[in-house]
N, C-alpha and C positions, 0 to 999 in steps of 0.2 A: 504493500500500500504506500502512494507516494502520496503526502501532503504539506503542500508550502505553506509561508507562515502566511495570511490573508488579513484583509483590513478588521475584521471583526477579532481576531487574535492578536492583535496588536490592541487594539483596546481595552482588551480584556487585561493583559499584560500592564498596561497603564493606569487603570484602575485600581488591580490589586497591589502596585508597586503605592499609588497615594491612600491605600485602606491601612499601611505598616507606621504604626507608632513610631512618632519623629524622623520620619524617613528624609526631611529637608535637612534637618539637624545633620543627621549622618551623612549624607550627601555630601555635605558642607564641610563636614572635617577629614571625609574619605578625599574629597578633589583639594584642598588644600595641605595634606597630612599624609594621602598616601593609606593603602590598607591597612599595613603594619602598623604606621603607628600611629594610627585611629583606634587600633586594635586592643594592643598591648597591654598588659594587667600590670598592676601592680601586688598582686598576689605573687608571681611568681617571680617577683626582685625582692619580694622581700626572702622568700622560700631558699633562694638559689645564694643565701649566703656563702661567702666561699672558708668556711671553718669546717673542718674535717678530724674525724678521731683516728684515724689514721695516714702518714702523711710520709711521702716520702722526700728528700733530702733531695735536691734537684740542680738549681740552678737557676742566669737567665736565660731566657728563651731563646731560639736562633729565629731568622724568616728566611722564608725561601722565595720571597718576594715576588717576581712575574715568573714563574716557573709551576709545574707541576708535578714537583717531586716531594710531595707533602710524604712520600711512603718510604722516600729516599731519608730524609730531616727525623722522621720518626725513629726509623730503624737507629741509625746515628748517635739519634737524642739515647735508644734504647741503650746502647754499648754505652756512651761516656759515661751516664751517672755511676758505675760500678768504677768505670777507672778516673773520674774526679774524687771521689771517695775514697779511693786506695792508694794514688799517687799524690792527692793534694794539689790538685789544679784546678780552681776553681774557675768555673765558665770558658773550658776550655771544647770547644771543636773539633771533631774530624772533618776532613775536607767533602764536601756532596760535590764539587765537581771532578775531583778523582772518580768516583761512583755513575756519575752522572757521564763521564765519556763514554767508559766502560760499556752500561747499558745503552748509547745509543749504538754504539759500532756492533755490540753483542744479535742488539734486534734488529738491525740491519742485514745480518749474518740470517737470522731467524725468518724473517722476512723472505730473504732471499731463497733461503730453502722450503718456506708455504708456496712461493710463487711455483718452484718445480714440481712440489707433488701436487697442486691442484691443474698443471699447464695440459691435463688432457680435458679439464672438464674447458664449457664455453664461458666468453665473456657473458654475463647476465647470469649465472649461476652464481645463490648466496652465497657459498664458500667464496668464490673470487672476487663476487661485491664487497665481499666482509673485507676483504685483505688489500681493496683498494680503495676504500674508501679510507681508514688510516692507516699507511704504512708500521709508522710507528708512532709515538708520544711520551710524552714525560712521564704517565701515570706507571703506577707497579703495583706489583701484591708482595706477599713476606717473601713466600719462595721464591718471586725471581730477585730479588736484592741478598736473599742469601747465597744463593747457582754467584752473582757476583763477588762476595766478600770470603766466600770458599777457593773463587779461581784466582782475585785479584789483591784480596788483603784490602789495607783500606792505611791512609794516610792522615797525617796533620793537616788543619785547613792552609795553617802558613805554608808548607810546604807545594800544595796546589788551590791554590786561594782563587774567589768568584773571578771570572771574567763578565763583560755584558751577555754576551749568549748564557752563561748560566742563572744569569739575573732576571734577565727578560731573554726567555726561547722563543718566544715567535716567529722571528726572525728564521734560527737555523731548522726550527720544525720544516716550516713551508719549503725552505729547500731544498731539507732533505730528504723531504716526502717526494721531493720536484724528481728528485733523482733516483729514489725508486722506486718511483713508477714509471722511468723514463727507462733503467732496469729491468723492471718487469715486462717491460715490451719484446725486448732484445730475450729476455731469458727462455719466456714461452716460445719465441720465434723461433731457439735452437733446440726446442724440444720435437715442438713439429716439427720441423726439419729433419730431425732424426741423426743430429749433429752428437760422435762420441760423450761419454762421461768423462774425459781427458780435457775433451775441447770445453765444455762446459764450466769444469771444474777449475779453470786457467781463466775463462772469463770471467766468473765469479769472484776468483781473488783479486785481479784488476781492480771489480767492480769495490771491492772492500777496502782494498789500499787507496783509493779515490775517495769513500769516506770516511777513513782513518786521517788522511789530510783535511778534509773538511774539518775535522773534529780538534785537529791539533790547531788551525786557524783558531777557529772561535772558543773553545773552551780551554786550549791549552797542551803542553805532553807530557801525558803524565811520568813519573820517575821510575825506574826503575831497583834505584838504592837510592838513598837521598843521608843529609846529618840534620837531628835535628835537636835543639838544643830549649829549656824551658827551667825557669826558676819554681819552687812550689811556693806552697802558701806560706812555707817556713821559712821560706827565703835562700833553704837549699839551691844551689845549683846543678845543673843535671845535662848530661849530651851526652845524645847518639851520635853513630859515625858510621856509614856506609851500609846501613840498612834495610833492609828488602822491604816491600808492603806487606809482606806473608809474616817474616818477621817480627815488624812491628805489631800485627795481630795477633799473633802467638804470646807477645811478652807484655803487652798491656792492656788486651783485651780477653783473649785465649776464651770464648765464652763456645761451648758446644754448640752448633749452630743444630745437631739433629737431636737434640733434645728438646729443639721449640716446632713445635706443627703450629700450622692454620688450623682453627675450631671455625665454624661459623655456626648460625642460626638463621636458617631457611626452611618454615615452614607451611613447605609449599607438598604439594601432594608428589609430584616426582621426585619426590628429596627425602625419603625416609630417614630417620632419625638414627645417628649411633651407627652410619654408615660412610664411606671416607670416596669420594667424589674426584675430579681433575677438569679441565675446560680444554676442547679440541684447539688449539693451535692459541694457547695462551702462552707464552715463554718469553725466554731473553736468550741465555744460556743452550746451545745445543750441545745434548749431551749432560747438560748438567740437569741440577736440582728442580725435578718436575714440582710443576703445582698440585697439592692434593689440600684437600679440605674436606676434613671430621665435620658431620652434621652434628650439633646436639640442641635438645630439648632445652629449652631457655632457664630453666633452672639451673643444670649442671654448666650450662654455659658461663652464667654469671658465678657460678660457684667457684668455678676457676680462678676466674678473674677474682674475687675477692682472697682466695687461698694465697695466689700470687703473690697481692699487693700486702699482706698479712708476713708475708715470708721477706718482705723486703726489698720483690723485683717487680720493676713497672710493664707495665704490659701494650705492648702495639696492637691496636683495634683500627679495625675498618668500620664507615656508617656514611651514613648519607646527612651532612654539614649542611646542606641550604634548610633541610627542614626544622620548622619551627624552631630556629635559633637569632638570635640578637647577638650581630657578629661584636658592636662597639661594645657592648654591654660583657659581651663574652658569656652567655646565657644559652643552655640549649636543653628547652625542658618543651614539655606537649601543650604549659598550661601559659606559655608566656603571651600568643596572641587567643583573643575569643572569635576569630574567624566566623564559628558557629552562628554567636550571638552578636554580630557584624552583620553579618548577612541572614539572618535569621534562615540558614541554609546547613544541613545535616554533614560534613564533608570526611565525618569517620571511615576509614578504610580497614581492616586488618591488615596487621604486617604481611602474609600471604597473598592478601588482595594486590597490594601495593605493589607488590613482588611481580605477580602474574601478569596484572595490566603497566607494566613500566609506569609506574609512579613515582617509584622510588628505586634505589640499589647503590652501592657503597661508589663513593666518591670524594674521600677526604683521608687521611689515616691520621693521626695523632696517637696519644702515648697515655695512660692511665698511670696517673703519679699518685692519686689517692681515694682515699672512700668514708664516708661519714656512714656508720653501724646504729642503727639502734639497740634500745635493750635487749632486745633479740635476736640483736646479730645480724639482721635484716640490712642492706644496702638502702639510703635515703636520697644519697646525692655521689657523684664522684668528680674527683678534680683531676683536669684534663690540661697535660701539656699541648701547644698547637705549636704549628710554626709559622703564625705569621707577623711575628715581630710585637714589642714590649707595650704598643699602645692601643691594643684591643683587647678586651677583657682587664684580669687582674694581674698588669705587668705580663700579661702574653699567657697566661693561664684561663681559663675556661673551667667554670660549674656545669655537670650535667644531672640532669634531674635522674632519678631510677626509670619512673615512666620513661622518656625520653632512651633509655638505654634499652630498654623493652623493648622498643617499636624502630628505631633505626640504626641501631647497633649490627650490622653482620658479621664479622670478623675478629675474630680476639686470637694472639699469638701465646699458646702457652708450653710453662713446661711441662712432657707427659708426666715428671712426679706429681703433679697437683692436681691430676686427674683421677677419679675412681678405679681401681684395675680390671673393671670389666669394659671401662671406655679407652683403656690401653690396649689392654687384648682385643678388640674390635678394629683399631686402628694398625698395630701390626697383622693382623690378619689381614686385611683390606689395604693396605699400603702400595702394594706392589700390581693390582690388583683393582683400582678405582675404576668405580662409574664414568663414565664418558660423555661427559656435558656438552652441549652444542656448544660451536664459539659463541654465540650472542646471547648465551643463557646469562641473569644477571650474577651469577657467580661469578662471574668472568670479567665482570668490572673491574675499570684499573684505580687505584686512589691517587 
C-alpha cells in the first residue's frame, strides 16, 4: 500500500503539534539552544559526581587530537600506568606514532592481501564494496594493536614524537586510500590475467615500499635501536643506550599480552553467550594476532571489569561515545538528556535492538581507571580515562553512569584470571576455533 502524506495529514499533524503543552515555549528554546541542551537534566550533574571508592593512581591525560587512534592512546595509556608506578615517571608517554606507522603500512599489507583473495568475485559484490569503500583508517580493536606491540615493541614518545599527519590524519588517510585503491586496480588486473605468484608477489612489495615512504614523509622513521635517557620523580638519573623496541618492552613494560582477551556484550540472537566469535577480514597484522571476542552475559561482563579494577589494573573498553554523553561536561550517563520528555516521543531501544538496526556499535575506546561500589558491592558510577586532552571533562577524565555502561559498553579487555573458570574453559576451547562474523557485522567496528 502506497500513501503520500496529503493536505488533510498535514493538518492533522498541525493541530496535534499546537494541542502539546507549551509546545511555543519548547520551540523557542529547542531553535535557540539546540536539542541537547534544551534537554539536559540537572539530575544527572548532580548524580555523575566524579568521587569514586575505588581509584586508580593514573596521571594526566594524553589527546590524540584530529586522529582516530583513541584504541591506539588507550592501549598506551593501559601499559604506562604500571611503569609510571614502578619506575617513577610521572606523566610520562609512549610514542602513538611509532604505533601509529606500524599499523598503517601493517593494513596496507592486509588490505593488499583482501584485494587478492576476493579479485575472482565482481566489482559490486559486498565483500569488494566492503574493502573499497575504506581501504584502511585510524580506528583499531585490542587484538590488532596487540599483533603490533608483539611484532614491533613500542617506544618513548621523545624518541618518535607527533608529527602533523599524526595530529591531524586527514590528510594522509585520503591519500593513502588514493593509492590503494589505485592498487587494487593493478592487483585484480594481475589476477585475471592469470599473471604468476612471483610476479604478483614482486609487485606487491613495490607497492609496500611506496607506502612505507609515504609513511616515513608524514609521520616519521621509526628507530630501530634508539638511547634514551629520563630523570625520575626522585630526581634519579637514568639512560639507555642502543636499545631495541622489543627490548625496551621487555624491560619496562614486559606485561603478557595473551593473558588479556577481548570480552564483549552483544546481545543479539546470532551471538550466543559464553561463546568466542572473530570478524571476516578485520586485521592489521598478517599472520599475527587474530581478532577473537568472548560473548558474555552483562553481569559476568561487568564483573570482570570491577574484579580488574579491584586488583589494581585498568581496563581498555570499547562503547559507542556520541550516545547520550556531554563531551565538555565529561558526562556519559542514559539520564543526562530527557529527549523522551523533549519530544514527548518514546525513543527506548534495547541494547540488541540498537545493535541489529545500526543504531548504535563501538566507536570510541578509552581506559577504566575507576569504580564507585555501593554497600553491596554493586557498581554506581565508573571513572573513565579519555584521550582527548585536559579541558573536557575533569582535567581529561570522564564519569560514567552504570546505566550508561549497561547499554553502550561493548568491549572490555580483561585478564583471563578474573574471569570464572568455566568462562576460561569456554574460551580456550573456542579460541582456535571462532564463529565467523560477517565483515560489516557490528562487532567489527573499529574505535
Amino acid at each position: 500500500m502506497v500513501q503520500a502524506i496529503d493536505k488533510a495529514a498535514l493538518q492533522k499533524f498541525a493541530t496535534e503539534f499546537n494541542q502539546v503543552p507549551a509546545a511555543n515555549v519548547i520551540k523557542n528554546s529547542v531553535a535557540q539552544n539546540g536539542i541537547y541542551q534544551s534537554s539536559k537534566t540537572l539530575k544527572s550533574q548532580i548524580a555523575m559526581d566524579p568521587t569514586f571508592s575505588i581509584e586508580l593512581e593514573t596521571g594526566k591525560v594524553a589527546d590524540q587530537k584530529r586522529s582516530g587512534l583513541c584504541w591506539v592512546f588507550a592501549a598506551l595509556n593501559t601499559l604506562r600506568h604500571p611503569m609510571q608506578t614502578q619506575f617513577k615517571i610521572k606523566d610520562f608517554e609512549l610514542s602513538q606514532g611509532y604505533i601509529f606507522f606500524w599499523d598503517k603500512l601493517e593494513k596496507s599489507n592486509y588490505f593488499y592481501e583482501n584485494v587478492l583473495n576476493t579479485a575472482d568475485l565482481p566489482i559490486g559484490d559486498r565483500k569488494v564494496d566492503f574493502l573499497m569503500a575504506t581501504p584502511q583508517q585510524d580506528g583499531g580493536q585490542w587484538d590488532l594493536v596487540c599483533g603490533l606491540f608483539e611484532k614491533y615493541g613500542v617506544v618513548p614518545k621523545s624518541v618518535m614524537p607527533d608529527t602533523a599527519s599524526r595530529t591531524n590524519s586527514s590528510e594522509l588517510n585520503q591519500v593513502l586510500n588514493l593509492k590503494l585503491r589505485k592498487d587494487a586496480v593493478k592487483l585484480r588486473q594481475l589476477v585475471n590475467n592469470q599473471v604468476s605468484q612471483q610476479e604478483i608477489a614482486m609487485q606487491k612489495e613495490q607497492m609496500l615500499s611506496e607506502v612505507y615512504r609515504m609513511l616515513v614523509y608524514t609521520i616519521g622513521e621509526p628507530p630501530t635501536k634508539f638511547d634514551w635517557s629520563y630523570r625520575d620523580d626522585d630526581h634519579n638519573f637514568h639512560r639507555e643506550q642502543n636499545i631495541t623496541p622489543k627490548e625496551f618492552y621487555k624491560k619496562y613494560i614486559d606485561l603478557n599480552l595473551p593473558d588479556y582477551i577481548s570480552t564483549i556484550n552483544a546481545p543479539t540472537h546470532d551471538k550466543p553467550y559464553n561463546h568466542v566469535y572473530t570478524v571476516e577480514m578485520l586485521g592489521n597484522v598478517v599472520g599475527g594476532r587474530p581478532v577473537r571476542h568472548l560473548n558474555l552475559e552483562l553481569k559476568d561482563f561487568k564483573q570482570a571489569a570491577v574484579a580488574q579494577l579491584q586488583a589494581g589494573e585498568a581496563v581498555w573498553f570499547g562503547s559507542d561515545v556520541v550516545q547520550r554523553s556531554d563531551r565538555k561536561a565529561g558526562i556519559m550517563d542514559t539520564e543526562i538528556y530527557d529527549l523522551d520528555g523533549l519530544f514527548n516521543i518514546d525513543f527506548n531501544m534495547t541494547k540488541a535492538q540498537r545493535l541489529d538496526y545500526g543504531e548504535s556499535m563501538m566507536d570510541h575506546a578509552m581506559v577504566l581507571t575507576g569504580v564507585d561500589l555501593d554497600n553491596e558491592g554493586q557498581p554506581t558510577k565508573w571513572k573513565v580515562e579519555n584521550s582527548w586532552g585536559e579541558k573536557v571533562g575533569t582535567e581529561g577524565y570522564f564519569v560514567m553512569s552504570d546505566a550508561w555502561f549497561d547499554q553502550f559498553v561493548y568491549q572490555l579487555v580483561i585478564n583471563k584470571k578474573y574471569l570464572p573458570e568455566q568462562l576460561r574453559q569456554a574460551y580456550e576451547q573456542e579460541k582456535d576455533t571462532p564463529k565467523v562474523l560477517a565483515p560489516w557485522d557490528p562487532m567489527g567496528a573499529l574505535a
